[in-house]
C-alpha positions as CSV (number, residue, x, y, z in Angstrom):
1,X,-18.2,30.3,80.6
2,X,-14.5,28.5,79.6
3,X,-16.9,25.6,77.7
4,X,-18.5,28.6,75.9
5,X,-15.5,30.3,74.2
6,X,-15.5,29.1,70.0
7,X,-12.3,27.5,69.3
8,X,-11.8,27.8,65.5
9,X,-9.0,26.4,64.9
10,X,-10.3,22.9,67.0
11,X,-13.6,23.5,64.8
12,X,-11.6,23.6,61.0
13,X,-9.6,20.5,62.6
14,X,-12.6,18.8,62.5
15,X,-13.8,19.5,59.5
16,X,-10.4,18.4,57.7
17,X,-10.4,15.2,59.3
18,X,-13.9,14.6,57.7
19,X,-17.0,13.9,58.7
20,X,-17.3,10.9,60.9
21,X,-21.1,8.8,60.2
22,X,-22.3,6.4,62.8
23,X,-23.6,3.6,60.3
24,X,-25.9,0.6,60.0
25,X,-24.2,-3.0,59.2
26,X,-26.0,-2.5,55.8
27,X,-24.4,1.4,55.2
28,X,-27.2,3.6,56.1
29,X,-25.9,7.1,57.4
30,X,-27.5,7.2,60.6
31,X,-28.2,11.4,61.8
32,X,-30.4,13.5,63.3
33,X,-31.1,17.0,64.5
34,X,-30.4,17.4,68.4
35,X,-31.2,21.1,68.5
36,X,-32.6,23.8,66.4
37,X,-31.5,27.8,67.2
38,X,-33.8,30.3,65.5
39,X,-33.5,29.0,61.6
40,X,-30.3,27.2,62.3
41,X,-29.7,23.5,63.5
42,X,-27.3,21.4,65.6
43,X,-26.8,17.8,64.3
44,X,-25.7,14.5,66.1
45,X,-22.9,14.5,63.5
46,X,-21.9,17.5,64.5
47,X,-21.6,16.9,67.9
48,X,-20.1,13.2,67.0
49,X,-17.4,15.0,65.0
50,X,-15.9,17.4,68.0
51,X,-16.2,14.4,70.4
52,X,-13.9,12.0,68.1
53,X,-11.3,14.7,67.4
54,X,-10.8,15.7,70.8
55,X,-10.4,12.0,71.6
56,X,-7.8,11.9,69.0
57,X,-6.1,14.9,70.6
58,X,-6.6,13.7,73.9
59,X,-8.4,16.8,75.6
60,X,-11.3,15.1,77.1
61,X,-11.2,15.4,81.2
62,X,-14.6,14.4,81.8
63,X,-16.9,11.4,80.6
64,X,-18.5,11.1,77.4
65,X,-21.4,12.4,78.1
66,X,-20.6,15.4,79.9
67,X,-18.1,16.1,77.1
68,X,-20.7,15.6,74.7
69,X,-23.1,17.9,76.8
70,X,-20.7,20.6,76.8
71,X,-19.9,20.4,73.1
72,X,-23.3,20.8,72.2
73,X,-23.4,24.2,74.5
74,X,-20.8,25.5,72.4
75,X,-22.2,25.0,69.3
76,X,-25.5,26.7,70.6
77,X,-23.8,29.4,71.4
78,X,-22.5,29.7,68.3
79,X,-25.7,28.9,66.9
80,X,-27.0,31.8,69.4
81,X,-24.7,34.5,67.6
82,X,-25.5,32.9,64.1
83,X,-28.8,33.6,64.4
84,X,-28.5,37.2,65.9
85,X,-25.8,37.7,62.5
86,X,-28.7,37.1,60.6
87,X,-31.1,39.4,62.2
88,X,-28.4,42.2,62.5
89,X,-28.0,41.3,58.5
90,X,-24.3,41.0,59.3
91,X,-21.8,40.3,56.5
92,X,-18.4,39.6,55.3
93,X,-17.1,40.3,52.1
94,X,-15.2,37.8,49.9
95,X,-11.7,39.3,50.2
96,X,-12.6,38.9,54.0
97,X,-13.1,35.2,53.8
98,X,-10.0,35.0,51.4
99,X,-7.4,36.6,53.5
100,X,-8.7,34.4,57.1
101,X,-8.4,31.3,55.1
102,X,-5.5,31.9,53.8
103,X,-4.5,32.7,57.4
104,X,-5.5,29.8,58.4
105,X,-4.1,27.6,55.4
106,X,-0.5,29.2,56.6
107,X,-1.1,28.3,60.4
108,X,-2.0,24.6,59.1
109,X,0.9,24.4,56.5
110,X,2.9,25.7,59.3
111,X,1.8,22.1,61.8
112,X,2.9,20.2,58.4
113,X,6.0,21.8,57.7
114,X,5.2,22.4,53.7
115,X,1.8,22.9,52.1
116,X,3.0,19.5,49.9
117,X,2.8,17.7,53.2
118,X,-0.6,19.1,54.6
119,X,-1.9,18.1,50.9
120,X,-0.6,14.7,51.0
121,X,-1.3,13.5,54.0
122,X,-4.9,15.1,53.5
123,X,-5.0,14.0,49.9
124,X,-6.2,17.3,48.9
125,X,-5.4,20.7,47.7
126,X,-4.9,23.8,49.4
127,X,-6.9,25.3,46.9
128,X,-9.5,22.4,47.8
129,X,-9.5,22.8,51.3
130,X,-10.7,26.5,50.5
131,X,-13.1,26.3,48.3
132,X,-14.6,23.2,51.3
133,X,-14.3,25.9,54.3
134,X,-15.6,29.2,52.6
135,X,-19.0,28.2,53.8
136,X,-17.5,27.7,57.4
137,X,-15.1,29.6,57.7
138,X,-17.9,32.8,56.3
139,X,-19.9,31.8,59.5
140,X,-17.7,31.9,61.6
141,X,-16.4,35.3,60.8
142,X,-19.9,36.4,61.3
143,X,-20.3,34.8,64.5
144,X,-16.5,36.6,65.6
145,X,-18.4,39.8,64.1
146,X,-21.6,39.7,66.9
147,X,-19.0,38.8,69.4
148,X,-16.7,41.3,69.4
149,X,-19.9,43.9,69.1
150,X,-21.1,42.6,72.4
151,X,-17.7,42.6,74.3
152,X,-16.8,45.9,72.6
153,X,-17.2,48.1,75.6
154,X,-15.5,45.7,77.9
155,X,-12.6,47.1,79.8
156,X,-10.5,46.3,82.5
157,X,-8.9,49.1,84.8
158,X,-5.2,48.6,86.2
159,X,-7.2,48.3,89.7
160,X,-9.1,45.5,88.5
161,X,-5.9,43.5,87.0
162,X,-4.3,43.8,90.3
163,X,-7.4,42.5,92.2
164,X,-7.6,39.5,89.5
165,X,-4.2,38.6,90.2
166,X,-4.1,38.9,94.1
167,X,-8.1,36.7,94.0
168,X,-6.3,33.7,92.7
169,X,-5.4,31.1,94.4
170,X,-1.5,30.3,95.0
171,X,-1.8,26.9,93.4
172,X,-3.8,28.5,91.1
173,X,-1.4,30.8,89.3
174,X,-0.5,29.6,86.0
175,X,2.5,28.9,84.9
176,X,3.7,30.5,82.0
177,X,6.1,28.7,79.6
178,X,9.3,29.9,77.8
179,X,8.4,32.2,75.4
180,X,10.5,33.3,72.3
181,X,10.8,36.3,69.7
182,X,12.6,35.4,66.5
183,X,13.5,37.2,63.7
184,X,14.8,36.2,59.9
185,X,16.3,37.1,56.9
186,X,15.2,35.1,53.6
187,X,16.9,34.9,50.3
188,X,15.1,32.8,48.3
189,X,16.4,33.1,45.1
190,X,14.7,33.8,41.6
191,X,13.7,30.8,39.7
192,X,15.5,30.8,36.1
193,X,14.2,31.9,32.6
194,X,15.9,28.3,31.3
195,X,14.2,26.4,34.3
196,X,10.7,28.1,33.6
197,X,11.2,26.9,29.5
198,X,12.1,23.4,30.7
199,X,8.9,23.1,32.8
200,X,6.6,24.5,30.0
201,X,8.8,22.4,27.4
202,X,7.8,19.5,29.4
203,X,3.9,20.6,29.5
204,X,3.8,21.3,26.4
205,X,4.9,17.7,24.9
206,X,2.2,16.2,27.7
207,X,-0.2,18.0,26.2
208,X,1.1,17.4,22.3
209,X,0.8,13.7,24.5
210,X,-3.0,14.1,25.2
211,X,-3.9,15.8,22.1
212,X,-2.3,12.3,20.0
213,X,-4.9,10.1,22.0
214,X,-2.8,9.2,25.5
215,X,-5.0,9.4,28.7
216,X,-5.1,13.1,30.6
217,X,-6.0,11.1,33.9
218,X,-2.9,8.4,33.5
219,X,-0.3,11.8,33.1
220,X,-1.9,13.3,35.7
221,X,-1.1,10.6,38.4
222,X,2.4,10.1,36.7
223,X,3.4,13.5,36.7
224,X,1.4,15.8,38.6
225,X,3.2,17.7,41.2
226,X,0.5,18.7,43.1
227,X,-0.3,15.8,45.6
228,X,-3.9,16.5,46.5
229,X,-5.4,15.5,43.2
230,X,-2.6,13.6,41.2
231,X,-4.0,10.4,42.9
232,X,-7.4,11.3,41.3
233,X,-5.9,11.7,38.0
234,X,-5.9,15.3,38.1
235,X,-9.7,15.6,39.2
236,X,-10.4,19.2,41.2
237,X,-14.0,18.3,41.4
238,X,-16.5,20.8,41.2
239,X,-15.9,24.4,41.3
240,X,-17.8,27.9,41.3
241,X,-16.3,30.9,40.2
242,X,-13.8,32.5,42.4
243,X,-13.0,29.2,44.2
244,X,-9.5,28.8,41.9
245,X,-6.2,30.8,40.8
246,X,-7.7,33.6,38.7
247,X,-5.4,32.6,36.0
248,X,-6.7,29.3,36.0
249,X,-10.6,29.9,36.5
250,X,-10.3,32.3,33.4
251,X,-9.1,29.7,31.2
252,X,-10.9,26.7,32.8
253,X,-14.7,28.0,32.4
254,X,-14.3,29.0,28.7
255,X,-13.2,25.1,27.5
256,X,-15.7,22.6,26.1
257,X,-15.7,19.2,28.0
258,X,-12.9,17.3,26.9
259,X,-11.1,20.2,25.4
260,X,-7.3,20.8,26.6
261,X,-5.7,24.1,27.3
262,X,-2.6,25.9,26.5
263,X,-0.2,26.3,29.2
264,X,-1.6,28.5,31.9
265,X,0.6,29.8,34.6
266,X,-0.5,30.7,38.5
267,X,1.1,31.3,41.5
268,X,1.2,27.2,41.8
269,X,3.0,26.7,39.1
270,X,1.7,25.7,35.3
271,X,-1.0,24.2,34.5
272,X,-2.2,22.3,31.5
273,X,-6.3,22.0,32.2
274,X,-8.6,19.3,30.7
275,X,-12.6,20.3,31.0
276,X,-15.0,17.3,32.1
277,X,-18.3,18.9,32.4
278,X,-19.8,22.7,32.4
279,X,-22.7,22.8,35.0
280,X,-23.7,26.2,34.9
281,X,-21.8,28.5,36.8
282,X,-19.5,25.7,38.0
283,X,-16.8,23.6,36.4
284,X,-15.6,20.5,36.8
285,X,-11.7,20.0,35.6
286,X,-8.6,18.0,35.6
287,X,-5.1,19.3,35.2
288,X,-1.2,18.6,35.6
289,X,1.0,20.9,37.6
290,X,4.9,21.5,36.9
291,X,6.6,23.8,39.2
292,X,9.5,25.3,38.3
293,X,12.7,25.1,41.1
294,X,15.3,26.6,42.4
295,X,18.6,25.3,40.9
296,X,21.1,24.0,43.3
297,X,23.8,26.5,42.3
298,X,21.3,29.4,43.0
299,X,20.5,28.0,46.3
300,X,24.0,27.4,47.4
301,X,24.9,30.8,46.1
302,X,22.1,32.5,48.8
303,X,24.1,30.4,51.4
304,X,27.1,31.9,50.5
305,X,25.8,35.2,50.4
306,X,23.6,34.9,53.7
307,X,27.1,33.5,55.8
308,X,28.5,36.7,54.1
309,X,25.5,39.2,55.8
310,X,25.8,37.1,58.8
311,X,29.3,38.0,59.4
312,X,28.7,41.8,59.0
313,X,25.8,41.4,61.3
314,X,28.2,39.9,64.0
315,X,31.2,42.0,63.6
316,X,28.8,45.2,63.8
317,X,29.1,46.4,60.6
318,X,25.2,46.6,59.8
319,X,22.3,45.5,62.1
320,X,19.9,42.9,61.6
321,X,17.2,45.2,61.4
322,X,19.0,47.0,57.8
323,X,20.1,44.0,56.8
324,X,16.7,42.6,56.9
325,X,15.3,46.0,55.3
326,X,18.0,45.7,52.4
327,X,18.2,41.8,51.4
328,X,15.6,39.9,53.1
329,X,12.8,38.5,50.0
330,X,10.0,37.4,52.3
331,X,7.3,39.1,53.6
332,X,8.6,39.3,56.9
333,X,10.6,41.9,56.0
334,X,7.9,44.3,56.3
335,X,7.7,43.5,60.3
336,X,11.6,44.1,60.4
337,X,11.6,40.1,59.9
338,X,9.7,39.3,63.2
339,X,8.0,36.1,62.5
340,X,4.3,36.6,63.4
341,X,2.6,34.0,65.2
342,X,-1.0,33.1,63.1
343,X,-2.8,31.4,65.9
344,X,-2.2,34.6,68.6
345,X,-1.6,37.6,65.7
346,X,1.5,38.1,68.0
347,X,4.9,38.2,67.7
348,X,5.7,35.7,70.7
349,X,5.7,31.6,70.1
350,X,5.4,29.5,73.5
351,X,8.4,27.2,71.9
352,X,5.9,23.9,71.2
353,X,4.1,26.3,69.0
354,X,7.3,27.3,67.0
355,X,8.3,25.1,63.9
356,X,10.7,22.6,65.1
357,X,13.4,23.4,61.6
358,X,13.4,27.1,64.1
359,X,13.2,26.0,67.0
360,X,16.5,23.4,66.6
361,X,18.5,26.5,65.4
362,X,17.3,29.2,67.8
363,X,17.4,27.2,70.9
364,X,21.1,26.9,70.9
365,X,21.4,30.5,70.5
366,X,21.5,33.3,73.1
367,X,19.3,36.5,72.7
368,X,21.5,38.5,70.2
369,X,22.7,35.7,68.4
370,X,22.3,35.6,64.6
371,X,22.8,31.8,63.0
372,X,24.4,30.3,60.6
373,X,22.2,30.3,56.9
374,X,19.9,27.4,57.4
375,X,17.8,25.8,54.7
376,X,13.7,26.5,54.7
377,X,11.0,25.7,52.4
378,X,8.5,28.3,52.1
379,X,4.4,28.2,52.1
380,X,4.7,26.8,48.8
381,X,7.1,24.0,49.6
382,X,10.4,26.3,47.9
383,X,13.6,26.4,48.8
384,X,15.3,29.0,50.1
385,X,18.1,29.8,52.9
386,X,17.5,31.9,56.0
387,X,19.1,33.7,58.7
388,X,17.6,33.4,61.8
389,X,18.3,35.8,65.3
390,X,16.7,35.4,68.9
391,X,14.8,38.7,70.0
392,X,13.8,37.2,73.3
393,X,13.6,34.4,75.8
394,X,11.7,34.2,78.8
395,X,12.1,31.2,81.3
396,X,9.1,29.3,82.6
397,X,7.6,30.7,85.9
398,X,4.6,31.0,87.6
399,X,3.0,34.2,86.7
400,X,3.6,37.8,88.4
401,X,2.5,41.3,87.5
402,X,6.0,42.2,87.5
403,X,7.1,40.5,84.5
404,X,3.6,39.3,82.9
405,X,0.9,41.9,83.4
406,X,-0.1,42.5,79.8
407,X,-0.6,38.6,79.9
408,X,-2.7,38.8,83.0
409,X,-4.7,41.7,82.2
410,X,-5.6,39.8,78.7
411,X,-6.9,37.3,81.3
412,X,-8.9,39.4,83.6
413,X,-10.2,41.2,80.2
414,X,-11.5,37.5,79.2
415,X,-13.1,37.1,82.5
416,X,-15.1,40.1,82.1
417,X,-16.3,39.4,78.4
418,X,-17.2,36.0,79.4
419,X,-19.7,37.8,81.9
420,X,-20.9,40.2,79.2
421,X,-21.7,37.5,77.1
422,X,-23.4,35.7,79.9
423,X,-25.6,38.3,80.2
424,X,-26.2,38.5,76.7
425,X,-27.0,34.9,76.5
426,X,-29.0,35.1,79.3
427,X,-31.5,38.3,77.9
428,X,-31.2,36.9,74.1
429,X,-31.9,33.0,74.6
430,X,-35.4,34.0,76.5
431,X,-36.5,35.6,72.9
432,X,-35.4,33.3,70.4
433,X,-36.7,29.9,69.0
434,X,-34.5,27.1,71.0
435,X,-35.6,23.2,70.8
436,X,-33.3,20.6,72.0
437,X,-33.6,17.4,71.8
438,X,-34.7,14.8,74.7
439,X,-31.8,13.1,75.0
440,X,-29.7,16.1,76.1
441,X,-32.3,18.4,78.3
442,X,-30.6,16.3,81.1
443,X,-27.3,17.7,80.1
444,X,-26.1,20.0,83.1
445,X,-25.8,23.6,81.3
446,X,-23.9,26.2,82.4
447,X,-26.9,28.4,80.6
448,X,-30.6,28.0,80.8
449,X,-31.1,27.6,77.1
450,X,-35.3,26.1,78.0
């Protein structure tokens, strides 16, 4: 049942690197359907898509084939619980979708480093990249929702851990890698009423710019600072309501084509917004982006203060944990300034998970120790200065209940749902509509989807 698990984050990998289109020499998009689940269908382009990116991550074992014949198990499974969202009218609000993306959006920016990097090296913006994965991201949230109904009654007894543990095979027993817990205080500090007037001074005489006959799309790539669509001269594309800044869509779907707003400020910056068309419900728009930054005697000023906490932290005069509670500015702070992990929801990082500006600092210090104030950019690409402490570090080992049974009862607990959903596979493929395609009903399935 390992092939059968849905691995999202592998799945919205995919879909950023794009869709990849077997073609004719003449440019003819070449697809078909390879299997159709209740209302919902699996195409070759789908299957195409997984196959390439796990090449490009280099986690095929097995030959094409068999790769691609396990590939397209997991996405009838997923088609599977699709379909039985449907019938169970199962849904997910908005705010829902909204808060996983953006969970996902941090956990992507993280890989990158800054959210200017992930948009330049995608050529897109964050606010693109949602408005692309709402639809995917909606079914998968409904397929996590059928899931976790099926599996919701699945336990695991402290007998059956320990008989888990003692079935494996010596050379079996994974080992588990050096885990950490880290911690951090942020002082980021506040952006300047004379640096906010400069940014809208300089909007504003674009605009003045536009208005006397210069080209929106030429300022747009000249001065842009948002990556993903200053190349395009500005261009969002097309959008729907609720798919931009609120700000933004407010003043964006009440301008004629052509017409130029005033200065409109989001949590992005400010904006100056040029309309292209109207097409009912959805807009289609250009703009320029300014943000407004730190200045370098602000920032150096953090440092100055954070070296200052740091050495009351050390000489026991006040403890990370009020320190954080008092002067930290991040979010963090309400999780006493544990960094949370977005790809477990947990607060340890195996250490080639961890961002590599933290990793460098915390790896040369030992459990206790509180850093010097390094430099950080936020999700928004801002600078700020932080204070970083170790929590915990465990040494890789092979695994034992002594020291890792919540991690091997996780696995057991896995083992079991994998056999609950077996069953249900088993009962619920016999009753619904499945067609596969000839060229995989020689695929050796770990299910009897016929």
């Amino acid at each position: 049942m390992k092939n059968l698990i849905i691995f999202s984050h592998i799945l919205m990998l995919c879909f950023l690197i794009g869709n990849i289109e077997a073609q004719t020499p003449a440019g003819t998009v070449i697809d078909e359907v390879v299997a159709v689940v209740g209302k919902n269908y699996i195409l070759l382009s789908d299957i195409e898509n997984q196959y390439m990116q796990m090449r490009l991550q280099g986690g095929i074992t097995g030959g094409e084939s068999t790769t691609k014949c396990q590939i397209l198990e997991n996405l009838l499974f997923e088609k599977l619980m699709l379909h039985q969202a449907e019938l169970d009218s199962v849904e997910v609000t908005p705010e829902q979708v909204d808060s996983e993306l953006d969970r996902r959006m941090r956990y992507f920016i993280n890989q990158f480093g800054t959210q200017e990097k992930l948009e330049k090296f995608y050529d897109k913006s964050v606010v693109e990249f949602k408005s692309e994965l709402k639809e995917v991201i909606t079914q998968q949230m409904k397929v996590e929702k059928v899931q976790q109904e099926i599996t919701k009654n699945t336990k695991v007894t402290p007998s059956e851990v320990k008989s888990f543990f003692r079935e494996l095979p010596k050379d079996s027993i994974p080992l588990v890698g050096s885990v950490v817990e880290v911690a951090q205080i942020v002082k980021k500090p506040p952006i300047s009423p004379a640096e906010k007037f400069e940014v809208k001074e300089k909007l504003r005489k674009l605009r003045d710019r536009v208005l006397n006959g210069e080209s929106f799309e030429a300022l747009a790539r000249l001065y842009s600072e948002d990556p993903g669509s200053a190349k395009l001269g500005g261009d969002l594309g097309l959008h729907g309501r609720g798919e931009l800044y609120p700000e933004f869509e407010a003043v964006a779907f009440k301008l004629k084509p052509g017409e130029v707003s005033e200065i409109v400020e989001t949590e992005a910056g400010y904006h100056i917004i040029q309309s292209i068309e109207r097409r009912g419900d959805f807009i289609r728009v250009r703009h320029i982006l300014l943000k407004p930054k730190v200045s370098p005697v602000a920032l150096a000023e953090a440092k100055i203060f954070l070296d200052s906490i740091a050495r009351l932290i050390r000489a026991d005069s006040m403890t990370f944990d009020d320190a954080v509670k008092r002067f930290s500015t991040d979010g963090s702070r309400n999780n006493n300034g544990i960094l949370i992990n977005a790809y477990t929801g947990g607060t340890d990082w195996p250490v080639d998970q961890l961002d590599p500006k933290v990793f460098f600092v915390v790896d040369k210090l030992v459990v206790g120790e509180v850093s010097q104030a390094v430099l950080m950019e936020d999700e928004k690409g801002e600078e700020a200065y932080r204070l970083l402490t170790l929590l915990k570090r465990t040494q890789p080992h092979r695994a034992n209940l002594a020291e890792d049974y919540d991690q091997i009862q996780n696995w057991a607990l896995q083992l079991q749902k994998q056999e609950t959903i077996k069953k249900w596979i088993e009962h619920n493929s016999k009753k619904t509509y499945i067609k596969i395609s000839d060229n995989y009903k020689a695929c050796k399935y770990q299910q009897s989807w016929f």
